[in-house]
Every structure is written in structure tokens, then in C-alpha cells.
SERO-4910 file (N, C-alpha, C, O; in steps of 0.05 Angstrom, whole numbers):
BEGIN
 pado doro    nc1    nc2    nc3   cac1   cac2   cac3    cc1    cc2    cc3    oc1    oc2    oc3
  Unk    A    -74     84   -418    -64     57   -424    -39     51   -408    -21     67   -404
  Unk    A    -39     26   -400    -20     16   -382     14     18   -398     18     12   -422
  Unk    A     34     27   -382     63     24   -408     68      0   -409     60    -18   -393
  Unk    A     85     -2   -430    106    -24   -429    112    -39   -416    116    -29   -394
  Unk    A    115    -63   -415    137    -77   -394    170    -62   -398    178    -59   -421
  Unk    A    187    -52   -377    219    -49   -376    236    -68   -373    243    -77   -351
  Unk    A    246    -76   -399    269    -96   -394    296    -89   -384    311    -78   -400
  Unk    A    306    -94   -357    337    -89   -356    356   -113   -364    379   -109   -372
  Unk    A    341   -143   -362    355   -153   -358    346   -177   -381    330   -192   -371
  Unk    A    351   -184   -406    343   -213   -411    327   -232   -399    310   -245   -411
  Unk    A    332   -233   -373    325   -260   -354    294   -258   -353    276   -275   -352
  Unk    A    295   -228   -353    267   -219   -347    240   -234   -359    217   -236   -350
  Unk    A    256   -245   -389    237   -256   -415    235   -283   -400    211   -287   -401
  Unk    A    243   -301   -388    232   -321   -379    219   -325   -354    216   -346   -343
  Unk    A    209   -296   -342    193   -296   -327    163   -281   -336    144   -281   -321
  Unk    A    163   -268   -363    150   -252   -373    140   -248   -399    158   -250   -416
  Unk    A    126   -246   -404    117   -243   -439    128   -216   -437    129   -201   -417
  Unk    A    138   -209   -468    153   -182   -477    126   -157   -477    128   -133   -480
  Unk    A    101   -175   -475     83   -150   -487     58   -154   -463     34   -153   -468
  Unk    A     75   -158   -428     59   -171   -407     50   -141   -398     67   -123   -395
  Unk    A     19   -138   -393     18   -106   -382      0   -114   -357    -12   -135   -359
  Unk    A     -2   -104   -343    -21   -105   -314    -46    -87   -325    -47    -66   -338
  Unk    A    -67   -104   -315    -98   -105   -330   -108    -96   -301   -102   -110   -281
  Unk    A   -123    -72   -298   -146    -58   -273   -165    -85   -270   -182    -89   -287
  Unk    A   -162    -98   -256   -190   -115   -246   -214    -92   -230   -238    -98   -231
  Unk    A   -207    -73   -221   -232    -59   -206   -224    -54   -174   -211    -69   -159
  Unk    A   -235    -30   -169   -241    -29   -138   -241      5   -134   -235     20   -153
  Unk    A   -249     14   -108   -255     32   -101   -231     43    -73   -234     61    -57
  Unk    A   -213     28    -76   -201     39    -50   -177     66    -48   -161     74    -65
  Unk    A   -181     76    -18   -169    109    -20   -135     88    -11   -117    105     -8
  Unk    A   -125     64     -7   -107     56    -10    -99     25      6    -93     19     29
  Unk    A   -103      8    -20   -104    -17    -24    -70    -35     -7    -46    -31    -11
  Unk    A    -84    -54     12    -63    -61     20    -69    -88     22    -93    -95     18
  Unk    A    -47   -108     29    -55   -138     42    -70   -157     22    -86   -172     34
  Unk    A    -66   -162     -9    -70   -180    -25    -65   -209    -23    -42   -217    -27
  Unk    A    -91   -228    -15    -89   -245    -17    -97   -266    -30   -121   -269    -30
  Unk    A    -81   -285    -44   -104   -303    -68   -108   -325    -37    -95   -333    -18
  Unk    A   -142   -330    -52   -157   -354    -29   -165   -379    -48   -187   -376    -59
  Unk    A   -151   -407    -56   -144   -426    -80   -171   -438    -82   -181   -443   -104
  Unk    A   -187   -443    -51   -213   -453    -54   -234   -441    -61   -256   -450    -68
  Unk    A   -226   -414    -59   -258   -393    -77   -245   -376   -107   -258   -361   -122
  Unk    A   -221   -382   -110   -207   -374   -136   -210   -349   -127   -202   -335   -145
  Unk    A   -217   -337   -111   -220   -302   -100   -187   -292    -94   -168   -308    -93
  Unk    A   -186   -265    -90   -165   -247    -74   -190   -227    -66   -211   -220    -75
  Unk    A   -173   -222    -40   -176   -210    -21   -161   -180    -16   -137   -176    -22
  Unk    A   -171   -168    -10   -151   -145      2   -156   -119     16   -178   -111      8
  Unk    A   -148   -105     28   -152    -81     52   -147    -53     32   -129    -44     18
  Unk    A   -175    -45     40   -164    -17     39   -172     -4     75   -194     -2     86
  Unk    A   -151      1     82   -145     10    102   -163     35    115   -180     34    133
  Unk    A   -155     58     99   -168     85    115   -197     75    104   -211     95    107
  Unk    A   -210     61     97   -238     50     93   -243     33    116   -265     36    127
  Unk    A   -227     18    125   -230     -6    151   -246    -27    135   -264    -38    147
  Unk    A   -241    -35    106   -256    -65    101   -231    -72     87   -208    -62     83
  Unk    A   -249   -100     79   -240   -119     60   -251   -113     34   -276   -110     35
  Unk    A   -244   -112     16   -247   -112    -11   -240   -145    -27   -220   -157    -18
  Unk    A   -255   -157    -47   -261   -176    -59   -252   -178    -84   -260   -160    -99
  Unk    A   -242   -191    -91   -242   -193   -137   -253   -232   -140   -237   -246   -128
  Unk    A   -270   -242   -150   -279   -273   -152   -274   -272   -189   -282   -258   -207
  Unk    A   -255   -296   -187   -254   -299   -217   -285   -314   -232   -294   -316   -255
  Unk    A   -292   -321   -212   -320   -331   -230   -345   -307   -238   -366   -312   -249
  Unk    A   -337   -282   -230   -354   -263   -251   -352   -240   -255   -368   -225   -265
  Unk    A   -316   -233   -244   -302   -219   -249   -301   -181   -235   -286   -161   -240
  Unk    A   -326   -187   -217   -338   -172   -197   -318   -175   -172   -308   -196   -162
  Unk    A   -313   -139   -164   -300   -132   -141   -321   -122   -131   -334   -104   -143
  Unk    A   -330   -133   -106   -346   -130    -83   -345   -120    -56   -336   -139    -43
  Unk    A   -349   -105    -43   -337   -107     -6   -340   -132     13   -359   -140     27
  Unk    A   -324   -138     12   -320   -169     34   -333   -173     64   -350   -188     74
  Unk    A   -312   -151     74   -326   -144    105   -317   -118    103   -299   -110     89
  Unk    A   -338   -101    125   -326    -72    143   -327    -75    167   -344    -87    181
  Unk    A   -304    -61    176   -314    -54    207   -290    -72    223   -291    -81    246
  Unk    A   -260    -74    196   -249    -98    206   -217    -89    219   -197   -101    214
  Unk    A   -219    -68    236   -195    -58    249   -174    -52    238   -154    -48    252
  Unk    A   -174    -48    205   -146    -35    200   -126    -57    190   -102    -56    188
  Unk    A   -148    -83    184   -124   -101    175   -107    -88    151   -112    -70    135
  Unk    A    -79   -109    155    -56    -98    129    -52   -127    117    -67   -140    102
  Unk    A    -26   -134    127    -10   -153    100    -27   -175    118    -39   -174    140
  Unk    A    -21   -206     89    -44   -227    103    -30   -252     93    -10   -245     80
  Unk    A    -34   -278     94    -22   -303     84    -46   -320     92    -67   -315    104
  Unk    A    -34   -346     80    -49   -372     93    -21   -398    108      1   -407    102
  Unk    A    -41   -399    129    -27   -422    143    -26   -439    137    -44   -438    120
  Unk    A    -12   -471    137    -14   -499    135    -35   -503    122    -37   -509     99
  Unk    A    -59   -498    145    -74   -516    140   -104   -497    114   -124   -505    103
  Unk    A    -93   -477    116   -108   -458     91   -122   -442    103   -143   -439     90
  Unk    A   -123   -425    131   -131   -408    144   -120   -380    138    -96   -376    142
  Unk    A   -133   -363    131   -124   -327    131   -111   -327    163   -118   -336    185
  Unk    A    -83   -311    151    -72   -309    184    -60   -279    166    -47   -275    145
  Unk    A    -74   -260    191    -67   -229    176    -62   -211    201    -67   -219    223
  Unk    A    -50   -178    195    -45   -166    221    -62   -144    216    -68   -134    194
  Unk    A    -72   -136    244    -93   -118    247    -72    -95    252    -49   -101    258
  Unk    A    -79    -72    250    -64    -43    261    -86    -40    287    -79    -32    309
  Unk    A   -110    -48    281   -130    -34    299   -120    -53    328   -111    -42    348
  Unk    A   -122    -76    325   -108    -94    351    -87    -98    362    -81   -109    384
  Unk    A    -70    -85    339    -42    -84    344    -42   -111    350    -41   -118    373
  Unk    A    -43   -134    322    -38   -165    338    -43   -177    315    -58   -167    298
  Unk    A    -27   -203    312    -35   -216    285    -66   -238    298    -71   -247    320
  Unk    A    -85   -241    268    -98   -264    288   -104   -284    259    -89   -280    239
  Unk    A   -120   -298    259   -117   -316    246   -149   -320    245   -160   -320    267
  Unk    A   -168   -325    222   -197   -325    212   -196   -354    214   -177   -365    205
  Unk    A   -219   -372    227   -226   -395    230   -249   -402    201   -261   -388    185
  Unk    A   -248   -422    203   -268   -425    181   -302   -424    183   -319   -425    165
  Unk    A   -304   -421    214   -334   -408    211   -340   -379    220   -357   -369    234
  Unk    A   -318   -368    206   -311   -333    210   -309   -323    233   -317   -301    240
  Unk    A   -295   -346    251   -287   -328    281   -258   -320    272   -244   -329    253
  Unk    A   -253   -304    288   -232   -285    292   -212   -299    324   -224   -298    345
  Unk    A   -191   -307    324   -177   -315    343   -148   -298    342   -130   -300    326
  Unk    A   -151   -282    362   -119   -265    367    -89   -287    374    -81   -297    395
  Unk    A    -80   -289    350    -55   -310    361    -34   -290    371    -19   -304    384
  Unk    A    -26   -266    372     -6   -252    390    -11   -219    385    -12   -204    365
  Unk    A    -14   -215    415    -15   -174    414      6   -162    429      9   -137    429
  Unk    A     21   -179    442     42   -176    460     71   -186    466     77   -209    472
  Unk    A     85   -167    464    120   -185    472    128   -179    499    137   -158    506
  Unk    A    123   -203    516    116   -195    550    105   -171    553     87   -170    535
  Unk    A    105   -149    566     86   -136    580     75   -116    559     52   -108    561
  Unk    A     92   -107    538     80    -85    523     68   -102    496     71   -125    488
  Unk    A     53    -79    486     25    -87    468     48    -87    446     67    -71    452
  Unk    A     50   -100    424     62    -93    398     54    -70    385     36    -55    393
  Unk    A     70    -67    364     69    -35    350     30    -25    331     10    -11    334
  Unk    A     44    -47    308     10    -53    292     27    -73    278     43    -60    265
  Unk    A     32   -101    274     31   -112    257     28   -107    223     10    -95    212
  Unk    A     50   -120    210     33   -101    184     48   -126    152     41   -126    128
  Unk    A     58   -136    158     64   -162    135     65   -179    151     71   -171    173
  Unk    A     58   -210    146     65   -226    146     70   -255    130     63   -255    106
  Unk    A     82   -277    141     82   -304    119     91   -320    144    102   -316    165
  Unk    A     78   -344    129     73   -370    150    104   -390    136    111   -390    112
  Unk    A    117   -404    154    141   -421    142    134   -447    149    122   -450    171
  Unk    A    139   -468    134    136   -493    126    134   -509    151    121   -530    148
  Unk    A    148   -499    185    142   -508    204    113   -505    218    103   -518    237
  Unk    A    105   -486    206     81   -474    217     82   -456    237     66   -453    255
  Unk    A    112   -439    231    112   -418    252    107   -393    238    113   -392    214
  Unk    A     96   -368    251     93   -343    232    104   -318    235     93   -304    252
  Unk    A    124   -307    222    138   -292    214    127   -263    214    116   -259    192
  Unk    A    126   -242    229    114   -215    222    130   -190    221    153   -192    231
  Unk    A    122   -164    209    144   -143    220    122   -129    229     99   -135    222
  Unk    A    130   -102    251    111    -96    269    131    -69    274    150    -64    290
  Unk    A    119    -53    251    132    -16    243    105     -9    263     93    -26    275
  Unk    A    101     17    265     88     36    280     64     50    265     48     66    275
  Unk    A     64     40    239     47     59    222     15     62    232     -2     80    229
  Unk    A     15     40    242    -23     35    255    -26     54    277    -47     68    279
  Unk    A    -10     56    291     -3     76    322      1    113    314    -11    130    327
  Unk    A     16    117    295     24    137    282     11    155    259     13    180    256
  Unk    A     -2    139    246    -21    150    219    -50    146    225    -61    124    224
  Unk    A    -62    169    231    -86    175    230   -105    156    220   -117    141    235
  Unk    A   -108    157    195   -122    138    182   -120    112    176   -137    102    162
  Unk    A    -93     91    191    -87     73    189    -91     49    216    -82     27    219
  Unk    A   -109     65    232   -103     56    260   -116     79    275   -131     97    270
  Unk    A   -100     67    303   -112     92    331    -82     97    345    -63     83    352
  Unk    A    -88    118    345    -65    131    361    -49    119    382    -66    109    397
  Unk    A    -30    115    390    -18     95    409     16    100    417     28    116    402
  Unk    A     25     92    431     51     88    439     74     67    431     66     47    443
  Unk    A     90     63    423    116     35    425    115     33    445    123     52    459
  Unk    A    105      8    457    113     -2    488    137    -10    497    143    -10    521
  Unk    A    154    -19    476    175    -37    473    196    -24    458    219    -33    454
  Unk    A    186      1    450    200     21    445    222     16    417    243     29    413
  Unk    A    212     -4    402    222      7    375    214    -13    355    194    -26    361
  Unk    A    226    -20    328    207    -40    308    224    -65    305    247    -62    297
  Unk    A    214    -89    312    230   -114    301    207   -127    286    183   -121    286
  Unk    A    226   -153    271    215   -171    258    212   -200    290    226   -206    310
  Unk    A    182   -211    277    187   -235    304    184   -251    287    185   -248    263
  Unk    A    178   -282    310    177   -303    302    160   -308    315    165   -302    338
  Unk    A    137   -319    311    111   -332    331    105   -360    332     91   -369    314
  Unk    A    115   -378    352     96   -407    340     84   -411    355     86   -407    379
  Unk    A     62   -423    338     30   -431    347     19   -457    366     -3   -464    376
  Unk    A     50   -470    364     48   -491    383     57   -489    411     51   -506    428
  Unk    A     72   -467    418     86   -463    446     70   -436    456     61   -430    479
  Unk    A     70   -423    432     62   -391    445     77   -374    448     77   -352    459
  Unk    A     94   -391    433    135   -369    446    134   -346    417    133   -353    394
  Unk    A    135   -317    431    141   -299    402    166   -297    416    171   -297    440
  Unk    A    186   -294    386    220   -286    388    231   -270    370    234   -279    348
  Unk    A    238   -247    375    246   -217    362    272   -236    349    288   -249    363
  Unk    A    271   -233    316    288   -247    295    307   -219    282    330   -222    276
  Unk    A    295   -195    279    309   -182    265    306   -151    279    286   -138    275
  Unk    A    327   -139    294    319   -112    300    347    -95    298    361    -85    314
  Unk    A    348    -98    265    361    -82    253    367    -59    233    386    -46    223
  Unk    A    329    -60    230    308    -42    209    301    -19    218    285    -21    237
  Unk    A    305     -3    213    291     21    221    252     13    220    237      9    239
  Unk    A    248     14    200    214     17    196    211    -18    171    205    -20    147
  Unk    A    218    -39    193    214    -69    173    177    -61    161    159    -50    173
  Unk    A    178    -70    140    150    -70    129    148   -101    108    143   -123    118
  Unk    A    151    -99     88    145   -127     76    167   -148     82    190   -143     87
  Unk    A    157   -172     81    184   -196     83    169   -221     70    145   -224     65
  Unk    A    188   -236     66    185   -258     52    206   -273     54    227   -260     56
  Unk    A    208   -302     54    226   -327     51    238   -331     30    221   -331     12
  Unk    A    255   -335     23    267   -357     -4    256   -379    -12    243   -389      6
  Unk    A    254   -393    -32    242   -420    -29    246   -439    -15    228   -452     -5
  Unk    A    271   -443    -11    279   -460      7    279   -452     36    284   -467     54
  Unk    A    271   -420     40    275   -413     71    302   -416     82    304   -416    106
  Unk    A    324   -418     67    342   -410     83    350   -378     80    375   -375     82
  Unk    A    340   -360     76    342   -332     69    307   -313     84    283   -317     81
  Unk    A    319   -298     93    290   -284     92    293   -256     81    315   -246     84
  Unk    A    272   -241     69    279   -215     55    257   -195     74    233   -202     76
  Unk    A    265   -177     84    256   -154     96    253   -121     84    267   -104     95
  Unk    A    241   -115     70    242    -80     63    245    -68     87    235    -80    107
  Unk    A    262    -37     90    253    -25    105    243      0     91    251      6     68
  Unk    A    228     13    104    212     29     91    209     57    107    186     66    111
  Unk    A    227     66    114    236     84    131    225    113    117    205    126    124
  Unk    A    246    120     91    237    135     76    212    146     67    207    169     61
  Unk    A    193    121     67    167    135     60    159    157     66    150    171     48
  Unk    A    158    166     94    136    184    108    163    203    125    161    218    145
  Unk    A    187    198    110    214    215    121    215    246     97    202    247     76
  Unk    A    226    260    102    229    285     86    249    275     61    256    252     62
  Unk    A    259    289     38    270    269     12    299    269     29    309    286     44
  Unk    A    306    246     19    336    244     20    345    228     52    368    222     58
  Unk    A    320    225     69    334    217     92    311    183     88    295    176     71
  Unk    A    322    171    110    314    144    113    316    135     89    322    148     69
  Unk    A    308    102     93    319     80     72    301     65     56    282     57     70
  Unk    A    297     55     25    280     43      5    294     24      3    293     20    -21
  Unk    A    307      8     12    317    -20     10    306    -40     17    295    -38     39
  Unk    A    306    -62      7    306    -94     18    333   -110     31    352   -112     16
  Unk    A    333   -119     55    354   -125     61    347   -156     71    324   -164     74
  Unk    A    376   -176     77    363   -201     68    384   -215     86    405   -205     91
  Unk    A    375   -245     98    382   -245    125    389   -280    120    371   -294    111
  Unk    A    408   -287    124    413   -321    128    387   -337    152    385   -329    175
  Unk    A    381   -347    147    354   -362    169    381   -387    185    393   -403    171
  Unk    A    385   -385    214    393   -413    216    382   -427    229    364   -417    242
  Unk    A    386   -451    232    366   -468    246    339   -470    245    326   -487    258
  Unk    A    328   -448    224    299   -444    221    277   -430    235    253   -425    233
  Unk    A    307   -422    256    294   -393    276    308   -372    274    293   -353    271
  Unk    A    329   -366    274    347   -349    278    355   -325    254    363   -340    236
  Unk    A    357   -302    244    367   -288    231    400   -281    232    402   -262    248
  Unk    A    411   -284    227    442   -270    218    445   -256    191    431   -251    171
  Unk    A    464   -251    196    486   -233    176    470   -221    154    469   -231    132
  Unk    A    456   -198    161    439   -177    151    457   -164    135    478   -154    144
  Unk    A    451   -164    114    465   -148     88    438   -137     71    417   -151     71
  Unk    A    439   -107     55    415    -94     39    425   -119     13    447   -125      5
  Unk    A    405   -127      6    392   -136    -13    387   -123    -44    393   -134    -66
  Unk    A    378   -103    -39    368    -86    -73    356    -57    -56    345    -58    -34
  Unk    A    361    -35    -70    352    -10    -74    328    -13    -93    329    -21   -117
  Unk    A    306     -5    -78    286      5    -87    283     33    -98    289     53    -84
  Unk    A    272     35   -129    272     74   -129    257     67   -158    262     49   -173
  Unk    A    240     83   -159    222    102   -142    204     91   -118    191     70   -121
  Unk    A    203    105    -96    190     93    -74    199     72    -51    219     73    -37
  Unk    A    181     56    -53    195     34    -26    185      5    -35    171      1    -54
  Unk    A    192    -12    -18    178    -39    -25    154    -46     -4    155    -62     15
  Unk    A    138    -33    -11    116    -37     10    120    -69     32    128    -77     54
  Unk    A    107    -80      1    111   -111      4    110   -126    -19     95   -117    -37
  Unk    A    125   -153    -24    137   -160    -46    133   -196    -36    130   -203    -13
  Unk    A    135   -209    -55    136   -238    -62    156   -255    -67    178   -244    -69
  Unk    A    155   -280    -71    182   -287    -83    178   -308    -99    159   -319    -89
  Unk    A    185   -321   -121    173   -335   -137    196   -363   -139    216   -364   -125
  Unk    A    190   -384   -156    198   -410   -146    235   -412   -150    253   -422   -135
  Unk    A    236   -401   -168    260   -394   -175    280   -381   -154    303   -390   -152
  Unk    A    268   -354   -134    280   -339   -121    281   -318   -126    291   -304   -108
  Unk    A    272   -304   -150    268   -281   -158    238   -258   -134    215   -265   -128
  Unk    A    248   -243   -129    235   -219   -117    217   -200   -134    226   -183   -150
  Unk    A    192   -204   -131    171   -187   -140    167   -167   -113    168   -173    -89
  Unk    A    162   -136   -131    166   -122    -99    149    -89   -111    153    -75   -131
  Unk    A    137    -87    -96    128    -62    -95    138    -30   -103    158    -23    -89
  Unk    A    130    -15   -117    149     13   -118    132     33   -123    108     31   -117
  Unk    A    138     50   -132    124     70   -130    105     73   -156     84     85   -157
  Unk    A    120     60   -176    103     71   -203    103     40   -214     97     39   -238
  Unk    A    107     21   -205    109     -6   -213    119    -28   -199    132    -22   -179
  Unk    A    116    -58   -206    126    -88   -204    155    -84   -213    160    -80   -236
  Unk    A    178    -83   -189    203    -80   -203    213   -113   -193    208   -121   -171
  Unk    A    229   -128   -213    236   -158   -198    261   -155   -206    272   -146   -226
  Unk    A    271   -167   -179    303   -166   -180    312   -207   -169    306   -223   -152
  Unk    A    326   -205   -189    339   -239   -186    350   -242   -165    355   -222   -152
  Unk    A    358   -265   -155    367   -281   -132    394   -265   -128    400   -262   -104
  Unk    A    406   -256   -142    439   -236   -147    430   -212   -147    449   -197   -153
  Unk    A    404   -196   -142    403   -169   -130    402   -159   -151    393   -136   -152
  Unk    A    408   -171   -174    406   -153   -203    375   -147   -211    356   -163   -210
  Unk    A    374   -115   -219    346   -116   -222    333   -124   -260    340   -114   -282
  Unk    A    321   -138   -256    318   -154   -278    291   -131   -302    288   -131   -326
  Unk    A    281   -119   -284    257   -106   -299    238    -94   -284    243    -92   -260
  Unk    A    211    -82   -295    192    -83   -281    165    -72   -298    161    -68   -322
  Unk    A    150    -70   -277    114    -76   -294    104    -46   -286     98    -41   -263
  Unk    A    103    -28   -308     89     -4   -294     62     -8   -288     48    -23   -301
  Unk    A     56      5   -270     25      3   -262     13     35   -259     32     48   -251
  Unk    A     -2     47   -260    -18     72   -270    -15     78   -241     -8    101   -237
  Unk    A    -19     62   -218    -16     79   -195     -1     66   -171      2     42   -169
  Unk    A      8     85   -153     27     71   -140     15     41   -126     -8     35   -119
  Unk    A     41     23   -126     34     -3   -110     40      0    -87     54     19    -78
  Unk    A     27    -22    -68     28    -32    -44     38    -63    -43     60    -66    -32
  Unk    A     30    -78    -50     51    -99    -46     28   -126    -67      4   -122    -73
  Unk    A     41   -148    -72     33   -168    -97     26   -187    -68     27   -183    -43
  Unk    A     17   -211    -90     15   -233    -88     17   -249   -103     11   -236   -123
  Unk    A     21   -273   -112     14   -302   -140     -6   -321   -130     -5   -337   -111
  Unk    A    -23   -316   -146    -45   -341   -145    -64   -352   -170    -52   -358   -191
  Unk    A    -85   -355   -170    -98   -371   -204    -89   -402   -201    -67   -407   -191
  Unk    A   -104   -419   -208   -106   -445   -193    -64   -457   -196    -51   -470   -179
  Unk    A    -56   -449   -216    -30   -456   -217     -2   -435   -198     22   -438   -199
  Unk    A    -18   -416   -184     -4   -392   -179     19   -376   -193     41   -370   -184
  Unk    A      8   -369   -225     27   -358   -245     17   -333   -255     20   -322   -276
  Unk    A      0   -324   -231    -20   -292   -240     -3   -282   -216      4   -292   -195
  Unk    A      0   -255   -228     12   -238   -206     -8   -223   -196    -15   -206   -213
  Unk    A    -24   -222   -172    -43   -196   -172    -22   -176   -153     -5   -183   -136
  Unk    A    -33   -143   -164    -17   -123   -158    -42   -111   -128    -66   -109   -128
  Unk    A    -27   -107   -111    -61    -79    -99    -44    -53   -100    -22    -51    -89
  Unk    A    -55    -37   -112    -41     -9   -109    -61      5   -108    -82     -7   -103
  Unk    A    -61     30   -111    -79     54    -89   -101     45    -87   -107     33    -67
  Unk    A   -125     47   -112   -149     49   -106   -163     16   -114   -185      8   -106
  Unk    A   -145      0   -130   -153    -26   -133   -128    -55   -132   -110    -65   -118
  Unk    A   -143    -60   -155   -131    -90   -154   -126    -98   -187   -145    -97   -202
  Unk    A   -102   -106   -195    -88   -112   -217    -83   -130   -222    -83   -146   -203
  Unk    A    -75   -139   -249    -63   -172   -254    -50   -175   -277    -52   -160   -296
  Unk    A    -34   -198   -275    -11   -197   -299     -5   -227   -299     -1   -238   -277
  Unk    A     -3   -241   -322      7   -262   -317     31   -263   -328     39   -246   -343
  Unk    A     51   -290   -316     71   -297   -311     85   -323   -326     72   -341   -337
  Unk    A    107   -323   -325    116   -357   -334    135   -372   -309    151   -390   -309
  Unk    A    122   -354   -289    137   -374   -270    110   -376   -242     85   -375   -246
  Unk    A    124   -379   -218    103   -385   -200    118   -378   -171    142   -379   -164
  Unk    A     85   -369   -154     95   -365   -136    108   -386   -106     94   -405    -98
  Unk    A    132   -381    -92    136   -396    -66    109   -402    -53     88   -390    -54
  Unk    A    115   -422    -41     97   -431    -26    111   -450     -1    127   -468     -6
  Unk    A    104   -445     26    119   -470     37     98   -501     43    100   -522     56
  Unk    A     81   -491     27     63   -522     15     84   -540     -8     81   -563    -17
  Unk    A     98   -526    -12    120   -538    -28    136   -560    -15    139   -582    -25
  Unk    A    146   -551     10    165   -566     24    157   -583     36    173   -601     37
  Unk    A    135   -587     47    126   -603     63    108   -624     40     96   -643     50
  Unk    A    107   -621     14     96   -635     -9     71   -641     -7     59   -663     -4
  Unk    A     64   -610     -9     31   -612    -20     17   -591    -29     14   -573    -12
  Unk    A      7   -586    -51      5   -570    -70    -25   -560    -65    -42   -574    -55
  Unk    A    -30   -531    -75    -62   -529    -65    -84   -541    -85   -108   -540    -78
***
């Protein structure tokens, strides 16, 4: 049986029922990544990786299904503007973006001459530019990818827009960037680094660190954010408020807009990173190792369909 919810903080109760537990929806995967809710099929989505598919959950019959195989190693995923899957492959080393009659279009594999690392979170911002971090794990881990090189010889966060074609290295101050996410308002962006994972104990870093946005391109004044422990923040969310839903090792730990950690949601096996969706987006789904989880909420997730005023 699932534990408790952990209260640290009060605040916690108005984002949470006192007696909120994360419910197994189902799945089969050797390790669940890239959760995405899709608003027009009420579905989530998500990767299990050393498998090379997509994995399925449809709230209309409560059945987790295999989606696609054979799909290069995708990881973290979002939707664009206009409600397109825009996700990063390890196998292409490239983010691309799913059309709606299931073509596949590579929007970037390259920062001038060298191939990127593997792509591995992303999120789309209210301009319609997209945001990725691009660690090594697809190049480096056996089962996550194909063997490969840093062409460019180390890990940044970019900026991609889809109208010029211009990618622009925003953050290369991470050792191993892995999840990120915006503020609501986007003037903040939050980055884990995730260094530690696959480091021996005690060396590299489980933090989130969190970055002023200016002008709507630019990163500055990088300061850590919150300590993650146990584990790392794979990848994490952010909800309307500003509060951080974030991945760990044995649970949903959320820490408020002040870094204070407010609580968290144990889950039976380690996580990989959330999402919010359910037609109001106030369900948290979890993907951790072998499936897919859910918990509801009293708040909701960011969206930059927000800003531009229009709701899914």
C-alpha cells in the first residue's frame, strides 16, 4: 500500500488533500520517462526508454496499452501552441515535433557543425519558442541510446525558435541539466542538474537551480533553487501558483516559490518526472520505473496557453 502523504509545511494542505495517495494506473516499463497528458484524447503518454516505445493510459477505459515501438529513445515531451507533441529523441540526438497525420519532422539536431548531445526535457514558452536541456545520457548509457561523442563538447540548456531556425545556448552552467520548467509568468526558468545520479555517493549535484529569463531569451543570475534528497529531480512541473512538483527518488517532493520544501507524495517506486492534466489539469500523473501514477490536486498545472489566453 502506497504511504502517507508527508507534511512539512501547512501550505502543503491547499495544494493537497491530507489523505492524497498516488494510485498505479498500470504499465509494464523497465523505466518510465517523458509523461505527457494529450487534452483532446484525455490520454497520457509516455517512454519507456530501454524498451524504445511509447506507452499509453486513456481515461475512457482505463487501459495502459503500447502506443508506438521502434521510436528512437524518445525522453521528456510537451505540446506546442498549436497542440502538437514536440519531444526529444536520444536516438536522433534532436528534438522533433509529431504532425497530426503522424509524421515526424526534426526541428533541431545541431548547434552549427556538431550533432547535439541527446536531448532529454523539454517545454514550449508562450512565444512559441522551445526550450531544451541536452545532458549526454542517450550517447553514454547503453540502453538509453547509441553510443556517441559531445561534438560541442559539453551540456547546455538552448533556446530553439521555430520561426527563424536560430538555436541559442541559454544556460551552460549545469553540469548534467536534465528537467526544466518556466514559472508562470516565465520570468524564471527552473533547471535540475542531475549530475549525481550515475556519479559515485557524495560527488556531483541533486539540485534545482533557477535562472531570471530577460527579455524572454536570455538566462541570468543562476542561483540553486532547492536540494533534492533522496535522488535527483529527473523532471518536475510547476503549477499555477509557482510551486515545483519534482521528481525523487522515493516520491513527488513540492517545494514553494521560496524554495521551502512544502511536502511530498511517496510513490512505491522511484520517479522520473510528472506532468498535470484531466480536462481541468488538477491530476498529477507520476511516470516512475515500471508505470504510470496519479494523484489529484487542488491546484493546477502552468500552461503558457495561459498567457496568450486560451485554455485547452
Amino acid at each position: 500500500m502506497t504511504a502517507s502523504l508527508v507534511i512539512d509545511d501547512d501550505r502543503l494542505l491547499d495544494l493537497l488533500a491530507p489523505d492524497a495517495v498516488a494510485v498505479r494506473l498500470g504499465g509494464d516499463a523497465t523505466w518510465s520517462e517523458g509523461a505527457l497528458y494529450l487534452p483532446d484524447q484525455d490520454a497520457v503518454i509516455w517512454s519507456d526508454i530501454p524498451g524504445n516505445r511509447i506507452l499509453r493510459w486513456s481515461a475512457a477505459d482505463g487501459r495502459v496499452t503500447v502506443d508506438q515501438v521502434g521510436v528512437e529513445f524518445t525522453n521528456g515531451r510537451t505540446l506546442d501552441l498549436a497542440g502538437r507533441v514536440v519531444e526529444c529523441s536520444h536516438g536522433r540526438r534532436a528534438v522533433q515535433r509529431r504532425e497530426a497525420d503522424g509524421a515526424l519532422t526534426v526541428l533541431v539536431d545541431r548547434w552549427g557543425a556538431a550533432r547535439l548531445n541527446s536531448p532529454n526535457d523539454v517545454v514550449v514558452k508562450s512565444d512559441g519558442t522551445i526550450w531544451f536541456t541536452d545532458p549526454s545520457y542517450g550517447i553514454t548509457q547503453p540502453a538509453e541510446g547509441y553510443p556517441g561523442e559531445r561534438e560541442y563538447g559539453d551540456h547546455w540548456v538552448f533556446r530553439f525558435d521555430p520561426a527563424d531556425g536560430g538555436l541559442t545556448p541559454v544556460v551552460l552552467d549545469v553540469e548534467d541539466p536534465n528537467g526544466l520548467a518556466f514559472s508562470p509568468d516565465e520570468s524564471l526558468l527552473y533547471v535540475s542538474d542531475t549530475s549525481a545520479s550515475l556519479a559515485p555517493p557524495g560527488v556531483g549535484n541533486h539540485h534545482i537551480r533557477v535562472y531570471d529569463v530577460v527579455g524572454g531569451r536570455h538566462c541570468t543570475n543562476g542561483r540553486v533553487f532547492a536540494e533534492v534528497s533522496p535522488g535527483v529531480a529527473d523532471g518536475f512541473r510547476v503549477d499555477v501558483a509557482g510551486n515545483v512538483w519534482t521528481s525523487s527518488h522515493d516520491s513527488v517532493q513540492i517545494f514553494a516559490p521560496d524554495g521551502a520544501r512544502l511536502g511530498k507524495i511517496p510513490v512505491p517506486e522511484m520517479v522520473a518526472n510528472v506532468c498535470f492534466g484531466g480536462p481541468d489539469r488538477s491530476t498529477l500523473f507520476i511516470a516512475a520505473s515500471s508505470g504510470l501514477y496519479r494523484v489529484p490536486t487542488r491546484t493546477r498545472g502552468a500552461s503558457p496557453l495561459d498567457l496568450v489566453g486560451v485554455r485547452p
